[in-house]
LOLUMFI-781437 format. One record per residue: z, x negated, y negated of N, C-alpha, C, CB in turn. Coordinates in steps of 0.1 Angstrom, whole numbers, plus 5000, padded with zeros to 4 digits. Glycine has a CB too. Layout:
ZXYZXYZXYZXY/...
% end
This chain:
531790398161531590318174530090328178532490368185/529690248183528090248184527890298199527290078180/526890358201526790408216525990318225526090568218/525390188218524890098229526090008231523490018226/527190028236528389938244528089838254529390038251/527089858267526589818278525589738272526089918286/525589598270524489548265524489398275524389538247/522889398281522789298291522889118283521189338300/523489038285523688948275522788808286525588928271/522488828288522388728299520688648294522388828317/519988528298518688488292517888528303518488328287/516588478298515788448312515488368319514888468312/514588378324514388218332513588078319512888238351/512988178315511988098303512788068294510688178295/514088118288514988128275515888028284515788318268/516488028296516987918304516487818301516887918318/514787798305514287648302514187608288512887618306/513887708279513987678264515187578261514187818255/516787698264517687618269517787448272517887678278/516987458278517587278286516787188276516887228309/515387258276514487168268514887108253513287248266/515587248246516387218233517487108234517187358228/518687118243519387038243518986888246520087078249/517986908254517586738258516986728246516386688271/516086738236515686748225516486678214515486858223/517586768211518486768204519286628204519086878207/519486608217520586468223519686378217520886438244/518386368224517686218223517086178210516486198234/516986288201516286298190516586368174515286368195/517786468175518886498161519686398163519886638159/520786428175522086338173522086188169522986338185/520886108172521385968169520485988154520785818182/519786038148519486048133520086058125518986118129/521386208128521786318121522386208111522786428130/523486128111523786048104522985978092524085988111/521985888091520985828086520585968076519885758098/519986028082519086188075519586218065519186328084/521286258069522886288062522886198051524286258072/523086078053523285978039522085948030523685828043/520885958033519885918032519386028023519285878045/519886168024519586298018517586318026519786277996/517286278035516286238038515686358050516586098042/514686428042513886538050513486488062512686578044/513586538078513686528088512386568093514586588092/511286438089509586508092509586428104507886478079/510186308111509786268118510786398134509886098115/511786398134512286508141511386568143513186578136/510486648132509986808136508686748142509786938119/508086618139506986588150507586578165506186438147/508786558171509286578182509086668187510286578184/509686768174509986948177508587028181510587038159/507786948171506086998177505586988187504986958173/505786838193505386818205505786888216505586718208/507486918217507886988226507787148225508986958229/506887158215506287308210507687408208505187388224/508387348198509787438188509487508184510487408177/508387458177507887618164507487628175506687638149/506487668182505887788187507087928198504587718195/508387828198509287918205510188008193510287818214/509887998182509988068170509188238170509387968157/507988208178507288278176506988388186506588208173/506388498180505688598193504488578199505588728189/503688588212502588568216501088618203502688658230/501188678201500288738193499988658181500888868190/500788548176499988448165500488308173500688468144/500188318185500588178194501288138199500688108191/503288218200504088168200504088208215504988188191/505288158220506488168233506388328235508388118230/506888388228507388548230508188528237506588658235/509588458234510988448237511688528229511388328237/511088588221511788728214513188638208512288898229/514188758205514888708192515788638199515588828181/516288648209516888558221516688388218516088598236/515288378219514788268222515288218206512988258229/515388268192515588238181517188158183515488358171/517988248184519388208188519388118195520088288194/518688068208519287958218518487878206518587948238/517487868196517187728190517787698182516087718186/518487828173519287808163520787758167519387928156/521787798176522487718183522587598189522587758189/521587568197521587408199521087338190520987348210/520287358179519787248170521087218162518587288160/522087338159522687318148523787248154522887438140/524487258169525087178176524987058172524887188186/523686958173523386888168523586828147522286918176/523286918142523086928133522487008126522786868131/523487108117523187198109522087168099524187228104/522287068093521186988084519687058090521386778087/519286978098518287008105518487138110518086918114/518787188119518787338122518287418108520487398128/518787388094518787488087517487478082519687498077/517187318078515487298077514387328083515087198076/514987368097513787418105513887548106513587368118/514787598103514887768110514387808096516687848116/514387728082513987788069512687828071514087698057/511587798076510287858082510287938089509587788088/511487998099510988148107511588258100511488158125/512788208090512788318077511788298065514088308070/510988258062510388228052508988318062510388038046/508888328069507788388083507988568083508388318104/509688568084509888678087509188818079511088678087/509188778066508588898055507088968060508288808038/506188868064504788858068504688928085504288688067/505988868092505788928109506589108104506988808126/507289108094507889248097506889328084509989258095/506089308078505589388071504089378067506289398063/503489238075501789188070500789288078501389008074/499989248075498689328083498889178094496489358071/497589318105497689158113496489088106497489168133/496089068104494888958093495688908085493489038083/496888938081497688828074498788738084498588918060/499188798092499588738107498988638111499388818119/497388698114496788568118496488468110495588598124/496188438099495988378091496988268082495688448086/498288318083499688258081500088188092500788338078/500488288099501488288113501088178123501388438121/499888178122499188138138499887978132496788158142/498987908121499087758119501087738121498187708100/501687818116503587778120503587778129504887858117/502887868141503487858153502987748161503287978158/501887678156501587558160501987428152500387558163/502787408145503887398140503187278131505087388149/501587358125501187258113501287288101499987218112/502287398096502387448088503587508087501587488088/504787468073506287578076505987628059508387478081/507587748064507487858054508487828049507487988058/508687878036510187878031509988028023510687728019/511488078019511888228016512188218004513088298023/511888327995511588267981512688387977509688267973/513788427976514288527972515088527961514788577980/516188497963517788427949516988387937519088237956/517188437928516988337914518588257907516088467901/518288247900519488157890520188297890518988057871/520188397885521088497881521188627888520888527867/520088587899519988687912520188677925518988727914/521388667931522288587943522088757951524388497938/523388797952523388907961522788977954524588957966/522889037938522489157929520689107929523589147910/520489167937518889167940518489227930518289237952/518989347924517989397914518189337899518089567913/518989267901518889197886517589087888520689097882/516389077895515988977894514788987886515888927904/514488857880513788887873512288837868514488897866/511888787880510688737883509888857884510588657894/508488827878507688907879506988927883507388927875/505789027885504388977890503289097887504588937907/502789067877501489117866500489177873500589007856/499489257877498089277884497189277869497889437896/496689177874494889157865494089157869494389057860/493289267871491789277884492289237895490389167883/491989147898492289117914493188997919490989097921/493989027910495088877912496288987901494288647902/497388857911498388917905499088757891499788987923/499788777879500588657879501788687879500188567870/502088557882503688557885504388467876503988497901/505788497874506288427861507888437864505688507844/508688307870509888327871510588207879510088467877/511388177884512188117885513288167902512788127869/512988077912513788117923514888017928512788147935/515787997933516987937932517887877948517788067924/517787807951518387697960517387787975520787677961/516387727969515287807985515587657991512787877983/515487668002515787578019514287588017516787678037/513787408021512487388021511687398011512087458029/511887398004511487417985510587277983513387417969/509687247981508787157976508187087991509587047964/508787108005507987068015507587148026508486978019/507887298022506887358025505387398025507287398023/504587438030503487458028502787588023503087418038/503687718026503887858028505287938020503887878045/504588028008506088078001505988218003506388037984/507188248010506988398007508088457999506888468018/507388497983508088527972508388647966507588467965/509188697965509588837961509788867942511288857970/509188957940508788997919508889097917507388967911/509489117911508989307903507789307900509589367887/507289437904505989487900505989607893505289507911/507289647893507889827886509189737885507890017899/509489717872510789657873511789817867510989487861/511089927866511590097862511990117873510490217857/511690107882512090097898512990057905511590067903/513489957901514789877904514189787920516590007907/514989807927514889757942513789847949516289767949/513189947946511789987949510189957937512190167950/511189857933509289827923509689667928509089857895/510089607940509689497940508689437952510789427937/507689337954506789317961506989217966505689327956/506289167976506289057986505488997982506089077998/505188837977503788777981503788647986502888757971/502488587993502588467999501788377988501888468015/502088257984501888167975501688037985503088157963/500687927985500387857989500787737983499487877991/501387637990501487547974500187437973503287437974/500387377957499387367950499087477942498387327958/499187637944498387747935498987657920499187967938/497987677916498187627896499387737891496187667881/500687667881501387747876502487737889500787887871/502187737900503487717905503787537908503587807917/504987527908506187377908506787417913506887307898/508287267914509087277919510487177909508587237933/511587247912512687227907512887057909513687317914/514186997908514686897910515186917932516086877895/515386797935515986807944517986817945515186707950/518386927951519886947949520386847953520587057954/521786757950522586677953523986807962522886567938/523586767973524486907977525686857986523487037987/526786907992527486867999527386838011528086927999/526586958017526286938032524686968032527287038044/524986988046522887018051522186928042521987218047/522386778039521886728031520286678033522786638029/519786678049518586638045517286818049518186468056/518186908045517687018043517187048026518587108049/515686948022515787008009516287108003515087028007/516687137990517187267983516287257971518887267979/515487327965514887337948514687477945513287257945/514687477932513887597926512287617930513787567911/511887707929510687727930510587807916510287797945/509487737907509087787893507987817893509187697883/507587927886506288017881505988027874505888117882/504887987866504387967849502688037850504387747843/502588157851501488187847500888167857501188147836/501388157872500488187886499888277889500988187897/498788207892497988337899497688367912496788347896/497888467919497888447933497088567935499388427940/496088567943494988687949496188797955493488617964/495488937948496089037955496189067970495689127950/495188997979494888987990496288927994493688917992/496888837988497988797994499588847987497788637994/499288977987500689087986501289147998500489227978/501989128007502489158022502289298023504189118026/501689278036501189438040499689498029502889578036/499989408019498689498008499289627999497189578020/500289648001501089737991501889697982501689827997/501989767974502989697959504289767968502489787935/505289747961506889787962507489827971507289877955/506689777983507689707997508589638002507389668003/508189557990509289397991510989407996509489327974/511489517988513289487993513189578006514889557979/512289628009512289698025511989568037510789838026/510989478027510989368038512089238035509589308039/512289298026513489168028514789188033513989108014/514989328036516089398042515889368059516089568037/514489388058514289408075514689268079512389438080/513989168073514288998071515588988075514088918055/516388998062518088958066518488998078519289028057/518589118082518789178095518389088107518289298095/517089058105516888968117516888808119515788998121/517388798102517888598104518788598110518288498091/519888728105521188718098521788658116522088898088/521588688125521988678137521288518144521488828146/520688488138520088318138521088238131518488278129/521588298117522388228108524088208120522488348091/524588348125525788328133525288228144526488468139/524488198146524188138161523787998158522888228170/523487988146524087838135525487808138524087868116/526087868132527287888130527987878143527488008122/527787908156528487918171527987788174527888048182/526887708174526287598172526987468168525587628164/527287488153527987368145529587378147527687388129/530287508150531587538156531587458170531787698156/530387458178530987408191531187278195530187448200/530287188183530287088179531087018177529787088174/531487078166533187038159534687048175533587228144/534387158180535187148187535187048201535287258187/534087038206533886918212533986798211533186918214/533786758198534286648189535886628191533886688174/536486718188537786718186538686738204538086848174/538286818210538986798223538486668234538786958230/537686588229537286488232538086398228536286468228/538486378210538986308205540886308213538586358191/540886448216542686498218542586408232543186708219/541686368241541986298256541786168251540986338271/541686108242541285978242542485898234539885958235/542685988225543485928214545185938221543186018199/546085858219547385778222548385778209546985618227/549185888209550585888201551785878209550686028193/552685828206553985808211554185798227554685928205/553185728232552985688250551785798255554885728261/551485878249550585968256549586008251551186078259/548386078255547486148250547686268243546886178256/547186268229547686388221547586558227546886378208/546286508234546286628242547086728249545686598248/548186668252549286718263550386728250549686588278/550186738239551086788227550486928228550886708211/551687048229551287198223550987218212552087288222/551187138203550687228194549187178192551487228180/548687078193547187018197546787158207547186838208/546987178216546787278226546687418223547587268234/547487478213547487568210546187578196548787588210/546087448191544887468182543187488192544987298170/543287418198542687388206541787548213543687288214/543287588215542587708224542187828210543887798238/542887838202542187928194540987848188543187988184/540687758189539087738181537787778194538787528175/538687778204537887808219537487938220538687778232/538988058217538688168213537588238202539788178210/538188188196537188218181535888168183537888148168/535088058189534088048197533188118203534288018202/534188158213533488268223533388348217533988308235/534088428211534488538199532988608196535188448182/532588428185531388458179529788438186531388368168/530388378201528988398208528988508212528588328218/529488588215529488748220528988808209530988808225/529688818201529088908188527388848181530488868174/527688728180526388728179525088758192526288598174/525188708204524488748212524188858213524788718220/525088978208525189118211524389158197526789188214/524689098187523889138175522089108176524489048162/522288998179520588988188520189048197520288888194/520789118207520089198214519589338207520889218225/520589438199520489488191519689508184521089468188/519089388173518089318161516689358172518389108156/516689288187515289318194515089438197514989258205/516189558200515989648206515489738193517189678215/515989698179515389818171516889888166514389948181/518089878170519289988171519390028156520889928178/520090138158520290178138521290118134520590338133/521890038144523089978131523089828134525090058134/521789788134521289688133522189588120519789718130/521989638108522589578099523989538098522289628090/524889628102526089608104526689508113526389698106/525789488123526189408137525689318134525989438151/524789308125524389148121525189078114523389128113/525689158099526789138092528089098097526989228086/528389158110529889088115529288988119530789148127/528288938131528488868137528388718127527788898148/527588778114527188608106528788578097525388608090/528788718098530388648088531588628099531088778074/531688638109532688628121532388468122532188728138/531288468128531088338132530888238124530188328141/530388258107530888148095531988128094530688168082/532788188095534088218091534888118103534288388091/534688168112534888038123534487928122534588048133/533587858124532987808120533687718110532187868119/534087748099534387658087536287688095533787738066/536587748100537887708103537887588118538687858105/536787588126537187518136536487388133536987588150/536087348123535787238115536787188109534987258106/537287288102538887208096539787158102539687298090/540087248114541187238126540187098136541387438136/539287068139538486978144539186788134536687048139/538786818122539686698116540986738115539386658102/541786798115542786778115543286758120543186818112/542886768135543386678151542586548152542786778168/541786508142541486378146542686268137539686358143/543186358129544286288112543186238103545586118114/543386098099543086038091541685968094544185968089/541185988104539785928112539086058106539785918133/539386158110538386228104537986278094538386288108/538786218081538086238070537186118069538986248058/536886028074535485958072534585968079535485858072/533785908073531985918086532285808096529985858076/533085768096532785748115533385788122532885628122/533385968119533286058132532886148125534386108142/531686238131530686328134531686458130530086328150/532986478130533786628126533386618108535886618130/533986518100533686468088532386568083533386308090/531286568091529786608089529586738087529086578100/530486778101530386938107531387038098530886928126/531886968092533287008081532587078069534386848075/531386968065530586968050529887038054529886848043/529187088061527687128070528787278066527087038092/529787358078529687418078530287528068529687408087/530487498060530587588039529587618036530987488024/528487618041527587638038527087818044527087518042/527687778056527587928065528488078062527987888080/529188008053529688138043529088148030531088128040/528088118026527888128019525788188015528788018016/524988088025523388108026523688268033522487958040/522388298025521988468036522888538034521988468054/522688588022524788698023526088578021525388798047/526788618010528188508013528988618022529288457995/530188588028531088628036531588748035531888568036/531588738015532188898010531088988011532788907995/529588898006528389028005528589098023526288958002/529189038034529089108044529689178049528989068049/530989158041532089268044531789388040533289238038/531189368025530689488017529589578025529889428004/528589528031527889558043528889668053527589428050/529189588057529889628072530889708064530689488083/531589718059532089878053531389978050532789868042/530189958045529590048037528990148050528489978026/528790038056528190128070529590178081526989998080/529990148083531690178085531790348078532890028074/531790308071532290438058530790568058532390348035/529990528058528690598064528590708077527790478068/529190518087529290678099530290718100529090668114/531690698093532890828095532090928086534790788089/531490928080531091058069529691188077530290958051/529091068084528491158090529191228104527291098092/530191198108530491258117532091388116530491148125/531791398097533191468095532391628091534391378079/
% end
């Protein structure tokens, strides 16, 4: 049991306005797209000139390379209402403050400034270079490399359904540098694109989040200046990519509380409008009883996640675990109060003209990006099993 129990959940006044600003955002400028974007498989650049103007990215960010300093709070309220709107978009934009994270939790600040500053003024995004074709959860099977020759490193390998892949501007890519080492010989680096030797995959024909590019990111004999190895040390990398998950992983549930609320609004909308047998379906129990458990299970996952974010800012040691529940709690919901969402609409909602249809495809996804459901269980036991052992 963790001894921070008492945790203040509440925003600020500035995370309030973030608040309102996102949703008006979201209403006047995802929701009447989301559609079009969706069929169209079509990258969302005119959106994120919105998102600039009303300075998004920079609420991604901490004071120190430009941002808001709305801290990890202010991540969650953006990751929640965008994805309200649309997961699609939510995932293509939030792919830059993970694709960021490697560099804010382990760069010099001269690599901070130098990266960081241009995202947070949101002329520049990141994408996360980690998964290869045969390296999903089993990190150390991977098998990208990365050579030092005088003063450059090359790189040679192959990375696998990166979010933002070919319209990014900024990669931050993970290689063995001691592959004798396993998960301590691997390194961090930032790759610019254009560097010669690196490309890009095909674009994925994917189910959902469709106008969230997906590609490979390929390496043929890149060269990238040692200057740009995170932090400037070799075989840091799975320490920063550990630190990373931990602090998306609670952006990812707050996706996921997001596209769930969606769905469900959709549908208890649908239950007052719609007319079976003289009445509104709504005033059927068993409608009612679906109804309230997707409400449950909702709130469920805003608590848990909110509490996992407070947590993630404070530093706590069981950071990782409380992240792990809350992204797999609230995926997990999530793809059920999507299901249960069409299923109260019947036969309307297996098509696209209604918005559940969307939020159905969109949210399979959230069991599966950042950790699948089981890598989190595995998590959250392991640490489970950890602290009964230290305390026997």
């Amino acid at each position: 049991m963790s001894d921070d129990l008492m945790l203040d959940l509440s925003f600020t006044e500035d995370q309030l306005s973030l608040r309102e600003l996102v949703r008006d955002v979201v209403k006047n400028e995802v929701v009447p797209a989301r559609a079009e974007l969706d069929a169209n498989h079509e990258w969302p650049t005119k959106v994120f000139e919105k998102f600039k103007e009303a300075g998004l990215f920079s609420a991604l960010f901490e004071e120190e390379v430009g941002g808001m300093g709305l801290g990890m709070m202010g991540n969650i309220i953006l990751s929640e209402e965008i994805a309200y709107g649309c997961l699609g978009v939510g995932t293509a934009f939030l792919a830059t403050k993970l694709g960021s994270l490697p560099i804010e939790v382990g760069g010099t600040p001269e690599q901070k400034k130098k990266w960081l500053e241009p995202v947070a003024a949101g002329e520049k995004t990141v994408a996360f270079g980690l998964t290869e074709p045969g390296a999903g959860s089993d990190v150390p099977a991977m098998t990208t490399i990365a050579e030092k020759k005088g003063e450059k490193y090359i790189l040679n390998g192959t990375k696998q359904w990166i979010s933002g892949a070919g319209q990014a501007d900024i990669y931050t890519v993970f290689a063995m540098t001691n592959k004798s080492r396993g998960t301590r010989g691997i390194s961090c680096f930032v790759v610019e694109k254009g560097t010669p030797g690196f490309s890009f995959g095909k674009k994925e024909e994917k189910l959902g989040i469709r106008c969230s590019e997906t590609r490979q990111l390929i390496f043929e004999d890149c060269e990238v200046p040692a200057e740009n190895i995170v932090g400037l040390r070799e075989n840091n990398g799975f320490l920063h990519a550990l630190k990373t998950l931990n602090l998306s992983r609670p952006a990812v549930a707050a996706s996921a509380v997001g596209t769930a609320q969606g769905a469900f609004d959709c549908a208890i909308q649908y239950a007052r409008e719609r007319e079976q047998f003289g009445v509104k379906i709504a005033s059927f129990q068993a409608i009612q009883h679906m109804l309230a458990d997707m409400a449950m299970g909702i709130e469920a996952s805003r608590l848990m996640t909110y509490r996992a974010a407070k947590m993630a800012e404070k530093g706590g040691k069981d950071v990782g675990r409380f992240s792990a529940m809350a992204k797999c709690f609230a995926a997990d919901t999530a793809m059920k109060v999507a299901t249960d969402a069409i299923q109260i609409h019947g036969g309307y909602g297996y098509t696209s003209e209604y918005p559940v249809e969307k939020y159905f495809r969109d949210a399979k996804i959230l069991q599966i990006y950042e950790g699948t459901s089981q890598i989190q269980r595995n998590e959250i036991a392991a640490g489970l099993i950890k602290e009964a052992a230290s305390k026997m």
